[in-house]
N, C-alpha and C positions, 0 to 999 in steps of 0.2 A: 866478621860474618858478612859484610858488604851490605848492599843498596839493593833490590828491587823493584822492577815497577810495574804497579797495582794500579787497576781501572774498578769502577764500581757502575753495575750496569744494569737494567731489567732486560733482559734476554727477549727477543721475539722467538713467540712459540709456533710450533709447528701447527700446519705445513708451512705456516707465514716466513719460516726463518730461511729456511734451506733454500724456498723458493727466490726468497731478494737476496740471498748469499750468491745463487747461481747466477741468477740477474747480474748481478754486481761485476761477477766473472765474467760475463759475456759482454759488459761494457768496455771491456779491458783492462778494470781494474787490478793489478797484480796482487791487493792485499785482502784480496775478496776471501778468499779459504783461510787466511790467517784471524781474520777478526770475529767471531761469532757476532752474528744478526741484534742489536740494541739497541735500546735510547741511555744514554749515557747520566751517569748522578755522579759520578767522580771522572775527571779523564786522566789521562796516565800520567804517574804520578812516582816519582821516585822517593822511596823510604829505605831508612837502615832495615835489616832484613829481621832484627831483633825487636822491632815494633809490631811485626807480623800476629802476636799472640794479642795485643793491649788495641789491634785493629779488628781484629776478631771479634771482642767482646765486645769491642761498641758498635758493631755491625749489627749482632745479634741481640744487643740492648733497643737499637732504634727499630729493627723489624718486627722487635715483640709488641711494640705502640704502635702498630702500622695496620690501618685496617685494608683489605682489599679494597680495589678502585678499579671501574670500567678502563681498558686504553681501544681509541677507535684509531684507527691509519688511515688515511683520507688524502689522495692526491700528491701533488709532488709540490718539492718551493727547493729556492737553492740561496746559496748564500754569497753567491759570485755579484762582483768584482772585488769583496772582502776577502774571499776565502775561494777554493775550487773544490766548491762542494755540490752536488746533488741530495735532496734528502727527499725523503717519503713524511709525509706530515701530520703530525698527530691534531687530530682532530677531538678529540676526546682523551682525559686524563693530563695536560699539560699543567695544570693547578697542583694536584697530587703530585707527578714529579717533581713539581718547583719546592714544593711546602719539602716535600723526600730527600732529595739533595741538599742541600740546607741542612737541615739535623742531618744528615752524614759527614757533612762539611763544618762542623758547628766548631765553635774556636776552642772551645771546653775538651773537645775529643781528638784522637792523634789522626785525625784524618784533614786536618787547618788546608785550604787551598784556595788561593785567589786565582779567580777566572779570568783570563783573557777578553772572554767575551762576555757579555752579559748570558746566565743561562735560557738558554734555546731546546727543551727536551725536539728530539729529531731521530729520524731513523737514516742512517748514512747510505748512500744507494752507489756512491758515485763519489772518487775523490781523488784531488790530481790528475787527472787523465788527459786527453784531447778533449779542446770544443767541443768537438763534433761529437765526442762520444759522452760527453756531459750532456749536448742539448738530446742525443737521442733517449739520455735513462730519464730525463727531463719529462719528454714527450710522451713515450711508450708506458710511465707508469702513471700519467696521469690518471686515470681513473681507477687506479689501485686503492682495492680497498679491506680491511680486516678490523675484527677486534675480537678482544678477550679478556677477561678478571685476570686483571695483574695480583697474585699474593703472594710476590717475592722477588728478591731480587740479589744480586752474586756478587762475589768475588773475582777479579781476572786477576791473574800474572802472565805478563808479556817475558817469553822467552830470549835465549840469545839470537835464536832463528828469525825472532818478529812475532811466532804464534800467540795469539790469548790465550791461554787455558784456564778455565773454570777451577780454580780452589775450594768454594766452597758457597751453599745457597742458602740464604738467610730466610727462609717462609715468614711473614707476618702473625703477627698474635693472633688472627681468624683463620689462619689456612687452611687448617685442617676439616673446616666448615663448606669450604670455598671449592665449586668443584669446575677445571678448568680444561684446556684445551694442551697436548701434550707438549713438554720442553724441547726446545730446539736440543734436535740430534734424538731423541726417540721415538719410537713408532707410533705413530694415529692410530692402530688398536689399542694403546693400552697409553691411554689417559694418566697425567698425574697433574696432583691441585698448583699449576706453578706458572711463574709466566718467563 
């Protein structure tokens, strides 16, 4: 069956996504239309493709115990001279996603992953690129600002082409309570509870 690789992500929702996607594009980041807009709980990650069903369930095991949680975005920070990163910076909700990632990452569940780095939830604006075009996503989004009730959070698989595509969205045990601001990539008329 082979290997795939799977990210586990809370999606920035609309209009907040599209908008720091296109950003992204225009700082010349070439992987800006490939990666949907995130703060990250798994990063990519290769698995046999036949683990896919026994990731599922524990996806959908940990989101049923998950209650909704504020996320605020607040300003910019980067991670340079470690890494050639730009990010947008959570302000609100970093506790939640740390406590979140964790029980998805939990050694009992097939999703086992030791970090690199210590986790940093982030929203990525900016990576690899020129200086120049790091310190302008730097500068330009400093005062960037959103929030919304996070009640869920997905599945990616990274194609051959590089694309993320969304698999599947795990809503929390409260979601259906939770009334939120609309998923990256659907219209701002018509609302759905999800972040």
């Amino acid at each position: 069956m082979g290997t795939v690789t799977l990210g586990v992500s809370i999606a920035v929702p609309e209009p907040y996504g599209s908008l720091l996607q296109e950003l992204r594009a225009g700082f010349g980041d070439p992987a800006a239309h490939g990666i949907p807009t995130h703060v990250t709980l798994v990063p990519p990650t290769e698995v046999d493709a036949e683990r896919l069903p026994a990731i599922q369930a524990h996806l959908a095991e940990v989101a049923a115990g998950v209650r909704s949680f504020p996320v605020r975005l607040s300003g910019t920070g980067t991670f340079r001279p470690l890494s050639p990163v730009v990010y947008v910076t959570l302000a609100e909700g970093v506790s939640s996603c740390g406590w979140l990632q964790e029980r998805v990452r939990d050694e009992s569940g097939p999703l086992v992953r030791e970090l690199q780095f210590p986790y940093h939830p982030h929203v990525t604006v900016a990576h690899g690129i020129a200086e120049e075009a790091m310190d302008r996503a730097y500068t330009e989004l400093a005062d960037f600002e959103a929030a919304w009730t996070c009640s869920s959070f997905a599945l990616y698989e990274q194609g051959a082409d590089g694309v993320w595509r969304k698999l599947r969205v795990f809503d929390f045990g409260d979601a259906r309570h939770v009334s939120g601001v609309p998923a990256q990539g659907t219209s701002v008329d018509t609302p759905t509870p999800t972040c």
